[in-house]
C-alpha positions in Angstrom: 106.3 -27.6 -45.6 103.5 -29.8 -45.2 100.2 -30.1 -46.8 97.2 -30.9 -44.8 94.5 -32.5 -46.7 90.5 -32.1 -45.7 89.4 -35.3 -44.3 86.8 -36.5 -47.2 89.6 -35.5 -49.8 89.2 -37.9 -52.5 92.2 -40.1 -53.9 92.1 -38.5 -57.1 92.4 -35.2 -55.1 95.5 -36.3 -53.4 96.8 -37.7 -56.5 96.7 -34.0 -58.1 98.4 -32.3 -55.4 100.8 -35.1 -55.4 101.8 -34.4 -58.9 101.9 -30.6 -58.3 104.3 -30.7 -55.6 106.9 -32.8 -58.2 106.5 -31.0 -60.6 107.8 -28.1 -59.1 110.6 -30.1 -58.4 110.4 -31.2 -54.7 109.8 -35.3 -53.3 107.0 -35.9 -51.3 106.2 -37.9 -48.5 102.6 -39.3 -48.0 101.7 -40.0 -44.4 97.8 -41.2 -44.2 95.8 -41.4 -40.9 92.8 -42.4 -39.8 90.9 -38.8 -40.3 93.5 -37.3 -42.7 96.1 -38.0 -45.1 99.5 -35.4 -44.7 101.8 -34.4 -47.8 105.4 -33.8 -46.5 106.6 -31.4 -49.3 111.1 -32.4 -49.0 113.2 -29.7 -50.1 110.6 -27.0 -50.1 112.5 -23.4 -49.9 111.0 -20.2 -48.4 110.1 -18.8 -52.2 107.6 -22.0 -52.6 105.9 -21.8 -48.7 105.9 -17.9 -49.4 104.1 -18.6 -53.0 102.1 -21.2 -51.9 99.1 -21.5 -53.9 98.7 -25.4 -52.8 95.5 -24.1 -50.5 93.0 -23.5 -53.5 93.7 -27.0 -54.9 90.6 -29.2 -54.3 90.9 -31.7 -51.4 93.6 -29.6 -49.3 92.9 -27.5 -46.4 96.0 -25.7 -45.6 99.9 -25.7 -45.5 101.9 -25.3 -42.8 105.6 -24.7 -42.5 107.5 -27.2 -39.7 109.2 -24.7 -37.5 112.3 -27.2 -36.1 115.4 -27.8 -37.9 114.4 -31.2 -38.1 111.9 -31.6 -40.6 110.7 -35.4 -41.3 111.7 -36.5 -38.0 109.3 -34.0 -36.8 105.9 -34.7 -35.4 104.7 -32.1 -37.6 105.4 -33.9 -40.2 103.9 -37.4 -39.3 100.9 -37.0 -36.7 100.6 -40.9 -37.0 103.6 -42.9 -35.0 105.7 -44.8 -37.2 106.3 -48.6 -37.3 108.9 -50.4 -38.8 108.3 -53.8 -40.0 111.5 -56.2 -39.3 111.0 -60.0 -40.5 107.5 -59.8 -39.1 108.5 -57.8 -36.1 106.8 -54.5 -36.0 108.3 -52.1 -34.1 106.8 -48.5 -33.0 103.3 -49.9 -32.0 101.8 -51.4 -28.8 104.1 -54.6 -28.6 107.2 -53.4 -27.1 110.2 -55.4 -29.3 113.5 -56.5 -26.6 116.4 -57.0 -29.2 119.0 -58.9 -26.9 122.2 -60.7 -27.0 126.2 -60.0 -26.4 127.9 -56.8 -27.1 130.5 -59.2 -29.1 130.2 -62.0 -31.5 133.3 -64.0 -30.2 132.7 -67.8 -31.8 129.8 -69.4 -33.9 128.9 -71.8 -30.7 127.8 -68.4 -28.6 126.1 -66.7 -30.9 124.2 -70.1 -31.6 124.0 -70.6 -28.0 122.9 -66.9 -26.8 120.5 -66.7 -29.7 118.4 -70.0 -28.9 118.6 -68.0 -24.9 117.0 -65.4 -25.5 114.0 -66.2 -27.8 113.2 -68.7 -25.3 112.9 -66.1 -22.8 110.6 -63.7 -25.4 113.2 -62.0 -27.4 112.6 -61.2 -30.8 115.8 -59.4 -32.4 119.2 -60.4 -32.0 121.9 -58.1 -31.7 125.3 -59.0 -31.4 128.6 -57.0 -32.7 130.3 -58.1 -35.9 132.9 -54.8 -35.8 133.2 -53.0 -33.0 134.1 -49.3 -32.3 136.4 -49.4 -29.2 138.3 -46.4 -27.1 141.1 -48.6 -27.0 143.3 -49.5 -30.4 144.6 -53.1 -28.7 140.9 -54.2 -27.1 139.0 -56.9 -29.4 137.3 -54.9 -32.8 135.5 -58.0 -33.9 135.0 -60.7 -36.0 134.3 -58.8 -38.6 132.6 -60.8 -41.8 133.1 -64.0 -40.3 131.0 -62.7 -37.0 128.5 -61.6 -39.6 127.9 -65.2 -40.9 127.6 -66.3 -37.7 124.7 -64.1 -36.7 122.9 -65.2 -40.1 123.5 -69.1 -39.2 121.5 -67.4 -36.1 118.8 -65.8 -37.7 118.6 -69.1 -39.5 117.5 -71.3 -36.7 116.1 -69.1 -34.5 114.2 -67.1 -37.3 115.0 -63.9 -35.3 115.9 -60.8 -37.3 119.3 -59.3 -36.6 120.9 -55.8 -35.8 124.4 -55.2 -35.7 126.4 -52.2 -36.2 128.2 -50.5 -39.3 131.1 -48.4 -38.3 132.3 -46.8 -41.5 130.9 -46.5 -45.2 133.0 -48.6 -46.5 131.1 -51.5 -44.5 127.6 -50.6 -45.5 127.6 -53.0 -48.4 128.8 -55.9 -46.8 127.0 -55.6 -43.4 123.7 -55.1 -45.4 124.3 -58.2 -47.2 123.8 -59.9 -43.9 121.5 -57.4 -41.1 118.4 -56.7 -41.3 118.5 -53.7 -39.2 122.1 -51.5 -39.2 123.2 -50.1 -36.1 124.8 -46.5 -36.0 126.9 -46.4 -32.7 126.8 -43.3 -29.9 130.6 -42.7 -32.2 129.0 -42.1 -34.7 125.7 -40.2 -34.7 127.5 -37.2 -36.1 128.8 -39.1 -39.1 127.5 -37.2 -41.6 128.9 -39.1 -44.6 127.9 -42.6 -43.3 124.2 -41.2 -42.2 124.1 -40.0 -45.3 124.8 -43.3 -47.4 122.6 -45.0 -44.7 119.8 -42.3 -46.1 119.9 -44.5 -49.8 119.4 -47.6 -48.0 116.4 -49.1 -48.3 117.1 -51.4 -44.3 116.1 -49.7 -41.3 118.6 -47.9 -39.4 118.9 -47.9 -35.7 120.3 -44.9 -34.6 122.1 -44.5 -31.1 122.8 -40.9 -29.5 125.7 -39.8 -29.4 127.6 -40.0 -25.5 127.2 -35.6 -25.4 125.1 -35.8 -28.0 121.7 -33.2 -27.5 118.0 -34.7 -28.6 118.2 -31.9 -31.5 121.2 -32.9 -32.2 120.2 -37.0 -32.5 117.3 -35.7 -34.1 118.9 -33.7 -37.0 121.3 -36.8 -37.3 118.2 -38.9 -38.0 116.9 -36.2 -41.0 120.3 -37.2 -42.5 118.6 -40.2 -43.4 115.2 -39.5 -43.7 116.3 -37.1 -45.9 118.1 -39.5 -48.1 114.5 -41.4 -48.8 114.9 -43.9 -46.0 112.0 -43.5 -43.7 112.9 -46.9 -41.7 115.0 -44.8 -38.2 115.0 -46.0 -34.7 115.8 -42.9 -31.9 118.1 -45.3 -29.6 118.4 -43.4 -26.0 122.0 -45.0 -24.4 123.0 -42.8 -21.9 125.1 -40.1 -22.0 128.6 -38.3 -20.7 127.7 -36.4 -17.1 130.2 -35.5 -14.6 128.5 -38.5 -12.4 131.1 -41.3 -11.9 128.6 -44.4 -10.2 127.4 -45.6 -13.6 129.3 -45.6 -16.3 127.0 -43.0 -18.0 123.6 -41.3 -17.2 120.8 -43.3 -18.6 118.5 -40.0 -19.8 115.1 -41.0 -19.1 113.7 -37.6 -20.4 114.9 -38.3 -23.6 111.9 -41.6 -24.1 109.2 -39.1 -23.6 110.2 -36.3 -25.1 111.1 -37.9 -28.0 107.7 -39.2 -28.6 106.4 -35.8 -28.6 108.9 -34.4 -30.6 109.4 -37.1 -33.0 107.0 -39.6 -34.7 109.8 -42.3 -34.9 110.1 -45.1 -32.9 112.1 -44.8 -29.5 114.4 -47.4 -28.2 116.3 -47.9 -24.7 119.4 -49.3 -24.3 120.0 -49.9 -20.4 123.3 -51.6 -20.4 125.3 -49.1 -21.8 122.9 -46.0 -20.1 124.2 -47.8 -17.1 127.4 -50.2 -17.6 126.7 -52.5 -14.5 124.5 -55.3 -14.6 122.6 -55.0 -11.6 121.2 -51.3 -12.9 119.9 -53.1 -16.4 116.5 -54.3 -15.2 115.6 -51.6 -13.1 116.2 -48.8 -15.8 114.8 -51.5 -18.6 111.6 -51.2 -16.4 111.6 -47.5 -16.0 112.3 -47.1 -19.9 108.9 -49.2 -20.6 106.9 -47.2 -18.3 108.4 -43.9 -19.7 107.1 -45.5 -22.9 110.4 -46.8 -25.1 109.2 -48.9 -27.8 111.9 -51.0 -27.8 114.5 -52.0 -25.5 118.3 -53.5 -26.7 119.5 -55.8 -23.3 123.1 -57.2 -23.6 123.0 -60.5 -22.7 126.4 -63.2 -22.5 126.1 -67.1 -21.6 129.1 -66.2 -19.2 129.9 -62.5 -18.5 132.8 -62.8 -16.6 134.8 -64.5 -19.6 132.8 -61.8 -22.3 135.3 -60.6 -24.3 134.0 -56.7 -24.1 131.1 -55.1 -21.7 130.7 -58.2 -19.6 130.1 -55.8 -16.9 126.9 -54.3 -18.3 125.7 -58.2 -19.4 122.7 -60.1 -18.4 123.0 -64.2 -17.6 120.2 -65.5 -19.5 118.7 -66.5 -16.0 118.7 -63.0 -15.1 117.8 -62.2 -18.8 114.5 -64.5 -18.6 113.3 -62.9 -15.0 113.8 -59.7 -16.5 111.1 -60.6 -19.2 109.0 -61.9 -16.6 108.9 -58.6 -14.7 109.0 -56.6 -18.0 105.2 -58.2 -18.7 104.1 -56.7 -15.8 105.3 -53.3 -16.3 104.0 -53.1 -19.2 100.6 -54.4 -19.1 100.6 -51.7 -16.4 101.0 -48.9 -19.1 98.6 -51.1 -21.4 101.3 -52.1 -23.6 102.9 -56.0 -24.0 105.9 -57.8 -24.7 
C-alpha cells in the first residue's frame, strides 16, 4: 500500500507515520517529490490496507492500495522518476547515458583500446562481457576473472564506470568485486534465485528482458529485487522472439514508452541485440531516444569481423562516433542530450 502524505506535512509528521508503519512490522520506502513526500508501505497484507487507520495520523492524506502485481516497480508507487547514480553518471534523468563497447572481453589490449574509443566519441559506461551465456556449449563463454581485471584496468584510465553481466549466483561475489553495475542477461530475467540475491546487493542492477519475456513479466522480475531492498534497477528493452526472420529479433519499441508509464525506473535500449545486424543499430538507437529510452547499450568492436561473438550486431568506432553525432540531434529534438 502506499501512504500519500499532505503537501505541508511536517518532517516530524512523516517521521511518526514512518515509525508506525515498522512497528507493525512492514519496511518502508520513502519516495519525496517536489509537492509531496510518498510512504511505500513493503509487505503490507490485505488485513492492514483493510484496517488502515494510517489516514487520521497528522500529516497523511490518504492510502491507497497499488492495484498491479508489481508493487515498487510501479508508478504508483514512485510518482517521481528514478535515477541511479553510477561513478558520477546519473542515469534516469534528462542526459541520456550510451554504455558501449564489445559483447566480449577477448584480451587486455581491446578492452584498453575499445574503451579509450568510445569515450572519445561521448560514451560514458563501458560494457564488455567477462562470462558469457551462449546457446552453444563449444562457442567462447569468456574470460571469466581475468576479463574482469581487464575491464577494471579500463575503468582505471578511462574513469568510465563498468557493466558487465553475472550469469549465476555463485558469480555475484566476485563480479561485484569488480562492476559497478551487474548485468542480468534476456537468459536470465526469470532467475528467481539470482534476482533474488541481486535484491541484497547494494550495486545497481541492469535488468535485460527476457527473449519471450512479457513487460509484466520483466516488470515482476525487477520487484524480485526491489523487493530485496535494492532500489538501484535498469528496465533493459533488447528485442524479443517473433516469428519474423530479417532481424535477428524484433526490437519492441512499445516497450520504452510504456514502461515509463508503467514504471518509475529507468528504461534502457539495447539496439544491437533488438536487431543483430549492424546496419539496423543506429537507426533503432535513434528511434529508441525519440521514444524516450534513458539509456542506450551500443556494442562496439575495434574490428568486427575478427569479434570473437556478435560481430554482426557491432559498431566500428567510426560508425560508433557518427552515431553520437546523429544521436545529439535526435535528442535535443525531444529536449533531452547526450
Amino acid at each position: 500500500m502506499i501512504i500519500v502524505m499532505k503537501s505541508h506535512a511536517a518532517p516530524k509528521e512523516i517521521e511518526d507515520v514512518v515509525k508506525r508503519v515498522e512497528e507493525l512490522g512492514y519496511k518502508i520506502h520513502l519516495s519525496r517529490g517536489e509537492a509531496r513526500t510518498i510512504i511505500g508501505v513493503i509487505g503490507a497484507d490485505e488485513h492492514l490496507i483493510a484496517n488502515s487507520t494510517f489516514e487520521v495520523m497528522d500529516g497523511v492524506e490518504r492510502t491507497m492500495r497499488v492495484m498491479q502485481p508489481y508493487k515498487m516497480a510501479s508508478r504508483d508507487f514512485s510518482a517521481s522518476d528514478t535515477v541511479i547514480e553510477v561513478g558520477g553518471v546519473p542515469i534516469g534523468c534528462k542526459r541520456i547515458v550510451v554504455m558501449a563497447g564489445p559483447c566480449s572481453v577477448e584480451s587486455r589490449e581491446m578492452i584498453l583500446e575499445t574503451a579509450h574509443l568510445v569515450k572519445a566519441a561521448g560514451a560514458t559506461v563501458l560494457r564488455g562481457g567477462a562470462f558469457k551465456p551462449r546457446s552453444s556449449p563449444y562457442s567462447f563463454q569468456g574470460l571469466g576473472e581475468e576479463g574482469l581485471k581487464y575491464l577494471a584496468e579500463a575503468r582505471e584510465q578511462t574513469g568510465l564506470p563498468i557493466i558487465t553481466e553475472v550469469m549465476s549466483t555463485d558469480d555475484v561475489e566476485l563480479v561485484g568485486e569488480y562492476t559497478d553495475i551487474f548485468q542480468v542477461g534476456a537468459r536470465n530475467m526469470q532467475n528467481y534465485s539470482l534476482l533474488k540475491v541481486l535484491g541484497k546487493q547494494r550495486k545497481p542492477v541492469f535488468l535485460k528482458r527476457g527473449m519471450s519475456g512479457t513487460i509484466q513479466e520483466l516488470l515482476m522480475s525487477a520487484e524480485y529485487i526491489l523487493a530485496g531492498g535494492n532500489m538501484q534497477v535498469m528496465l533493459c528493452e533488447r528485442g524479443i522472439r517473433t516469428y519474423e526472420t530479417a532481424t535477428r529479433n524484433t526490437f519492441d519499441i512499445n516497450a520504452i514508452p510504456v514502461l515509463k508509464e508503467q514504471s518509475h525506473l529507468p528504461v534502457v535500449a539495447d539496439p544491437s541485440h533488438g536487431t543483430g545486424m549492424w546496419q539496423y543499430v543506429a537507426p533503432v538507437a535513434k528511434a529508441a531516444v525519440a521514444a524516450g529510452a534513458d539509456a542506450l547499450m551500443i556494442e562496439v568492436h575495434p574490428n568486427p569481423a575478427r569479434a570473437w561473438s556478435d560481430g554482426a550486431q557491432s559498431l566500428t568506432p567510426e560508425r560508433f562516433a557518427k552515431l553520437m553525432a546523429d544521436l545529439r540531434l535526435i535528442a535535443a529534438a525531444v529536449g533531452r542530450e547526450i
